[in-house]
N, C-alpha and C positions, 0 to 999 in steps of 0.2 A: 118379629121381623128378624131373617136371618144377616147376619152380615159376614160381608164375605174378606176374607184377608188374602191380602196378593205383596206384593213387596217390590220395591224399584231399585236398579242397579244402577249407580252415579261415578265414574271418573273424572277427575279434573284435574291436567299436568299444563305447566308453563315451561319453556327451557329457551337456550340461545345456542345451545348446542345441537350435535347430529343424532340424537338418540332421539327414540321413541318409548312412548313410558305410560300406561293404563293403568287406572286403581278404581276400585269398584267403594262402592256404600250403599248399603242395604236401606230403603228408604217403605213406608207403606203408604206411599202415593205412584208409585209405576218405576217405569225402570228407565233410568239414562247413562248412556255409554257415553263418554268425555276421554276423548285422546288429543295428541297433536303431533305435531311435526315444525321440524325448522330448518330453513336453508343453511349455507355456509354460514358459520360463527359470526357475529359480530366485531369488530376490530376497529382498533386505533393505530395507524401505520405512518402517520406523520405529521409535523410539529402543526400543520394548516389544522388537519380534523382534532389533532389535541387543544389550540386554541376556539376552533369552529365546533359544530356541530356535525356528528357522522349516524346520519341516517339508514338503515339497513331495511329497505323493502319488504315485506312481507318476511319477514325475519322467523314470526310464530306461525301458526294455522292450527286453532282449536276446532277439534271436530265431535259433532252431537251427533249419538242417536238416540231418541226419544222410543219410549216406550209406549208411552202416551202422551196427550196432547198439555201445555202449560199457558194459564190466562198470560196475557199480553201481563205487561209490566214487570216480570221477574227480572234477575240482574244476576250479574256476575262479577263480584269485588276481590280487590288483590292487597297483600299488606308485604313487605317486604320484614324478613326474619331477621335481618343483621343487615351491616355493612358490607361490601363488596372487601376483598381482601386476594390475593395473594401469596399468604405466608408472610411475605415481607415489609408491605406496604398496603394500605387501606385508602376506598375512594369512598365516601356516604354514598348510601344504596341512591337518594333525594336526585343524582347527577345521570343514572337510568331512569328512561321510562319505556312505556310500549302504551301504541297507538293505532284504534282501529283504523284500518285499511281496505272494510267492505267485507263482504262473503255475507250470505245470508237475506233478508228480507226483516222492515221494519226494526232495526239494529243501527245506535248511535254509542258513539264515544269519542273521545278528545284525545290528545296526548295525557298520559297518566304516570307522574312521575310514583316510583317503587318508595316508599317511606314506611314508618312503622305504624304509620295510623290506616286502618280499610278503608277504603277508596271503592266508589263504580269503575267499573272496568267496561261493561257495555249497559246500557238500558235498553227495552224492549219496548215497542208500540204494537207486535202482533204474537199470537200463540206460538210457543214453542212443540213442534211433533214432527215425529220422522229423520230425518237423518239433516243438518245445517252444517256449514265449515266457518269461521271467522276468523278472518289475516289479520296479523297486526305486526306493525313498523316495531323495530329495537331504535331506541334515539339517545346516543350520548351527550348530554349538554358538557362542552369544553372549556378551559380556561384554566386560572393560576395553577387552581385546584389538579388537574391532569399533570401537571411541568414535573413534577418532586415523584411521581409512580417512575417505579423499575418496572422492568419488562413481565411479561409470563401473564397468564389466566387469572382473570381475576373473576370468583364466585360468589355467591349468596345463594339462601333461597327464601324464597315466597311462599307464602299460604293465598291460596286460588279458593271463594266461597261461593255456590249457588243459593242465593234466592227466589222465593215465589215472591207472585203479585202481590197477595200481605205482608212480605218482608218477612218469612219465616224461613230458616234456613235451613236447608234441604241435603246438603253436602256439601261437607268441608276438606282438604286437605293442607299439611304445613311442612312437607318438606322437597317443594318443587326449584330445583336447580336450577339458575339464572348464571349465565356467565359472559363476559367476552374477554377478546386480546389483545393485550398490550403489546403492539408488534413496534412502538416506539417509546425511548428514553431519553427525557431530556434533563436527567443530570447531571451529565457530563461525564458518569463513572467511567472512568478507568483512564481518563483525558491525563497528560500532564504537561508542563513546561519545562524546557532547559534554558540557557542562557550562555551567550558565547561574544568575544568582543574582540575587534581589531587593536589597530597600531594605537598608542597613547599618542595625544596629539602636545606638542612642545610650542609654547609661547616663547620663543629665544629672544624676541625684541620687545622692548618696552612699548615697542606702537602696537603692536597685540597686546598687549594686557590691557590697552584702551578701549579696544575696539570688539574686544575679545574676539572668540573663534566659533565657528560650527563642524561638526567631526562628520562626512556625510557615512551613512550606514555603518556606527560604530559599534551598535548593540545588534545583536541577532536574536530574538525569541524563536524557539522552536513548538512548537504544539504536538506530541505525539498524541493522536485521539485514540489509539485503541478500537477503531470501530465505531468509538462516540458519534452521532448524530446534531448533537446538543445545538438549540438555539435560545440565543437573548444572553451568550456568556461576555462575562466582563474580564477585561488584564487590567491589574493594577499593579504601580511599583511606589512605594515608599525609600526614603532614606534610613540608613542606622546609623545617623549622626553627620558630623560636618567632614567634610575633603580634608584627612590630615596627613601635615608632614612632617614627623617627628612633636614638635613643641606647635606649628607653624598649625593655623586653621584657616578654611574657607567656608563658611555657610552655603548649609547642600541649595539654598534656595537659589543662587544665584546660576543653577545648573538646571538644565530643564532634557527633556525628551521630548522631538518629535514623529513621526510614524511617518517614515517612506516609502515603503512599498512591501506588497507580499512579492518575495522574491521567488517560493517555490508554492507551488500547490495551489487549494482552493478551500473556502474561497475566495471572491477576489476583495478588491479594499471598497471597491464601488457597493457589490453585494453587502459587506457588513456595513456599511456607513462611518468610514472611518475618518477620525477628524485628522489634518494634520497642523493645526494648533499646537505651540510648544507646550509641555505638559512639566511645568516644575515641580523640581524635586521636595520633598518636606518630609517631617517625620512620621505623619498618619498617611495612609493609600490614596494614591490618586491615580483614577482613571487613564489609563493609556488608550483602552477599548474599551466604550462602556456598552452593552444590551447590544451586543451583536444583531443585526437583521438576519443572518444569515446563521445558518448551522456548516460543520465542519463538515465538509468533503470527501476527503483525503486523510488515510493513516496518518500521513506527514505533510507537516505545512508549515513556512518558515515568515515571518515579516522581520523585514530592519529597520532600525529608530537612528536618527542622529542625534548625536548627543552636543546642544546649544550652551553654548558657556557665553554670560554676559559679562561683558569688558567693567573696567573699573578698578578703582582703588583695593578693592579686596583682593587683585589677582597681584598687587604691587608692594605690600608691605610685608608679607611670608617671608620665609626661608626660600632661596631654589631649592629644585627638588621635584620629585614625583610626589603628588595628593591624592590619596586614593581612599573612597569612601563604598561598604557591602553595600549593593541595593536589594532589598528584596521583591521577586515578580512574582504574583500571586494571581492563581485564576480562578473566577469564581461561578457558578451556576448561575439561570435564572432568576432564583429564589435565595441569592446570596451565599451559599454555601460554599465554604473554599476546598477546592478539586485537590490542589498542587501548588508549591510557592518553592522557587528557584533563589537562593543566594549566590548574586556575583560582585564582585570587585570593579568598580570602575574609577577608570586616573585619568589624571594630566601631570602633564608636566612643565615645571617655570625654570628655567634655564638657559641663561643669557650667556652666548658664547663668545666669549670676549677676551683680551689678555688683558684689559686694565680691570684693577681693583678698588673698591671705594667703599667705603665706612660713613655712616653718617651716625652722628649720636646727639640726642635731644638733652643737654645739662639738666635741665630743669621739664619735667611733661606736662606741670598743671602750670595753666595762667589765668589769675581771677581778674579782672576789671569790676571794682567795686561802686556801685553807685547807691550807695547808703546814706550820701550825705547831699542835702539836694543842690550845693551848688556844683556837683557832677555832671544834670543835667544840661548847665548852661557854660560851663568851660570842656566837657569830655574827659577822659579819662586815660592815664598811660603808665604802662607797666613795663620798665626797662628789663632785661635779664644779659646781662653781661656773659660773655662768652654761653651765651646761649645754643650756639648751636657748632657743632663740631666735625668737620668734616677733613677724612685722610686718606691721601692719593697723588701719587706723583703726576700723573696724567694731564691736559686739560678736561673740564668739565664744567657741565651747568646744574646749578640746582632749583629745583621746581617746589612749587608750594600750590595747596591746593586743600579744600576742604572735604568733608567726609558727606556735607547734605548741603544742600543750599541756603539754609535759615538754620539760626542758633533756637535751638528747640528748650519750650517749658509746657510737655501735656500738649492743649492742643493750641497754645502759644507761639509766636515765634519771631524773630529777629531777623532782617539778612543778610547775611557773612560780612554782606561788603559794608556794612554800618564799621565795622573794625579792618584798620588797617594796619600793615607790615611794613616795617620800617627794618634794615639789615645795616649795621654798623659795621664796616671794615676791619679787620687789621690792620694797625698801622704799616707803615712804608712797606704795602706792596701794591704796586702801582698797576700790577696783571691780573687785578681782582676787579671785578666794574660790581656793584650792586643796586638794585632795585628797591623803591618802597610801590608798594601795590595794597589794591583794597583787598582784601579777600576774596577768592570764589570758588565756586563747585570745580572752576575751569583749570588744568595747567598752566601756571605763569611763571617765566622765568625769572628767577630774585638776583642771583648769584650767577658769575660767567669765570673762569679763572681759565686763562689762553697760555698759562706759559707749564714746561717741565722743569723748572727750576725747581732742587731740594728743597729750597729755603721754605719753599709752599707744599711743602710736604704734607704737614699739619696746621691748620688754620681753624682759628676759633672766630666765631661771627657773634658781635650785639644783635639781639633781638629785642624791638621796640614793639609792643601791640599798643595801640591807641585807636581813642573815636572822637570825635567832630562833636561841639560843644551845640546843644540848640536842635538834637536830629528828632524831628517826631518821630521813626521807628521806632525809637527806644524810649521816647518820654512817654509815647502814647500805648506803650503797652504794659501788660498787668505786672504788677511784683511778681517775684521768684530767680529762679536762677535757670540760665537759659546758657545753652553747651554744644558744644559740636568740638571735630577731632580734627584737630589740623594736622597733614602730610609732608613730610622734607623727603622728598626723592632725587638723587643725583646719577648726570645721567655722561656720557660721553661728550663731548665737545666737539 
């Protein structure tokens, strides 16, 4: 029997681009012609289809001609050669796929994500012969994964296989071109921050150090985006230590930032979802703007913060003076990456403008009440200090006493102030001195009043008596140790 030899021509091309591309394989079962074609590129153009999914319709179009006729069942499988890349940045091939989309007769397939294992790419239910075309979907799946790619063409390629109905494979090729574009970046590159601040705000009365102050749009952040699109960015500012004035300290925590408005640009404060919660100062980052909803607008965009100073003892026992502590504003991607970080300077200032002057000085700063021995519990306890407290000033004045917390603290123990009272011993023969004994409190109270400008009271030395009340369950009924808080002498004008 003679037999007769004939030979088949097979191309097989995939791409996401605008080229057309035919390759032959010499086969001795008949001949198949395998080309395609592809619409406009594939593309990722904004932060929605980088989060979502961006489907590209009929994206491919592989086209058959048969030479002869192939039993039902053969198949066409696809293996991705690498990862998608750039030059600069890489996305795993696993995040493309292509999906038929029809063409042809008796022809099934799914969405088929590109991986390095071979995959069906179509199955058959009838003979393949004569001329077929089969469309298929480009599908980006999106997510974290998309946010951290820079912009530009991103490629790989694919090996595209024909088999017959026995699964014997018939024609191969492995270096077909798959691409699409990264027409968006959500980095942030090229974005940065400035920082800019008004008038320093002056406590000049002691009824402001109480009540303290708010500075309305002290801070200015500016945002130069460069073109950035970027969404889900955060602004953070930390402290580099405490408000100082010379020797004189304030703890940055007691300073806070809130977010008042975007004063220039887009976008707005409603689009990002901005809080305006005071946001305290510390020495680790804290959130000003956290995950932006929104991406940047505008080359230039400006928001202002007030700067929320809480009243209190801390703003009363410094030096005057201007306090001024670096903060640093830091802005970050996404994906946590920091863009840009701005150092500025921000003050206040305590400066009571007055023409009287006054000195106050503490003889003695530590006072222990000891209850070591238990009939302390049941008579109390008193510790005299003789010319304990020392105040000088021609003027009339009052002086105030006041504590630092409101329980005398041991861990997670505690005592409350007013269990210990203040008793203030006179000067002899001056009869323009009235004084107070008071229990202790968190609160302002006036101990001391001195009404006259008489020299003679120039300098005046005051007893100071602390004692407690014999019999008090706050102090029997709580645990051993030693339990503390800072008592204040503030003197103020009369």
């Amino acid at each position: 029997m003679k037999r007769q030899q004939y030979s088949r021509f097979l191309s097989v091309v995939g791409f996401l681009s605008l080229s057309l591309v035919l390759f032959s394989v010499n086969n001795v079962h008949g001949q198949i012609s395998i080309g395609y074609f592809s619409s406009t590129g594939a593309s990722v153009d904004n932060y929605a289809e980088a989060i979502g999914t961006k489907t590209t319709t009929n994206n491919i179009t592989l086209q058959y001609n048969v030479g002869s006729n192939y039993v039902a069942g053969w198949k066409v499988r696809i293996k991705a050669n690498g990862n998608f890349t750039n030059g600069a940045s890489v996305l795993p091939s696993q995040y493309v796929s292509l999906q038929y989309n029809g063409g042809g007769s008796g022809v099934s397939g799914g969405q088929v994500p590109l991986t390095s294992t071979e995959v069906d790419l179509v199955n058959s239910t009838q003979n393949l012969g004569g001329y077929t075309a089969h469309n298929f979907n480009s599908i980006i799946t999106g997510g974290p994964h998309m946010l951290n790619l820079l912009s530009g063409t991103y490629r790989t390629t694919i090996t595209v296989s024909f088999y017959n109905n026995a699964g014997l494979l018939i024609a191969t090729r492995n270096n077909i071109e798959v691409s699409f574009n990264m027409n968006f970046n959500n980095t942030c590159s090229g974005a940065s921050v400035e920082v800019s601040t008004s008038t320093v705000y002056n406590f000049d009365t002691y009824a402001k150090t109480q009540v303290g102050a708010t500075v309305p749009e002290a801070v200015a952040v500016q945002f130069r985006t460069n073109g950035a699109k970027c969404t889900g960015w955060s602004l953070k500012v930390r402290a580099n230590g405490n408000f100082l004035n010379g020797q004189s300290s304030i703890p940055s925590q007691y300073i806070s930032l809130r977010f008042n408005r975007v004063s220039q640009g887009l976008p707005s404060a409603a689009a990002i979802g901005i809080s305006n919660t005071p946001v305290a100062l510390g020495v680790t980052d804290a959130n000003l703007i956290n995950n932006s909803n929104a991406g940047f607008d505008d080359y230039f965009t400006v928001h202002t913060f007030d700067i929320v100073i809480q009243g209190g003892v801390h703003l009363q026992v410094g030096a005057t003076g201007i306090y001024t502590c670096p903060l640093t504003f830091s802005l970050y991607n996404q994906n946590g990456q920091l863009i840009s970080t701005y150092v500025k300077n921000i003050s206040f200032q305590i400066y009571y403008n007055s023409s009287f002057s006054y000195t106050v000085t503490i003889q003695n700063p530590n006072v222990s009440l000891d209850y070591s021995l238990p009939v302390a519990f049941t008579t109390g306890v008193s510790v005299t200090q003789t010319n304990g407290l020392r105040v000088v000033g021609s003027a009339p004045y009052q002086v105030l006493v006041k504590t630092s917390t409101a329980n005398l603290t041991n861990g997670s123990s505690v005592i409350p102030v007013s269990a210990v009272n203040l008793q203030v011993i006179p000067p002899p023969a001056k009869p323009a001195v009235v004084t107070t004994t008071r229990s202790l409190s968190l609160l302002d109270q006036v101990i001391i009043s001195k009404s006259t400008n008489d020299h003679t009271y120039q300098t005046l030395d005051y007893g100071l008596r602390y004692y407690t009340s014999g019999n008090d369950s706050s102090i029997s009924a709580a645990p051993p140790g030693i339990y503390s808080t800072e008592v204040y002498y503030i003197v103020l004008p009369l």
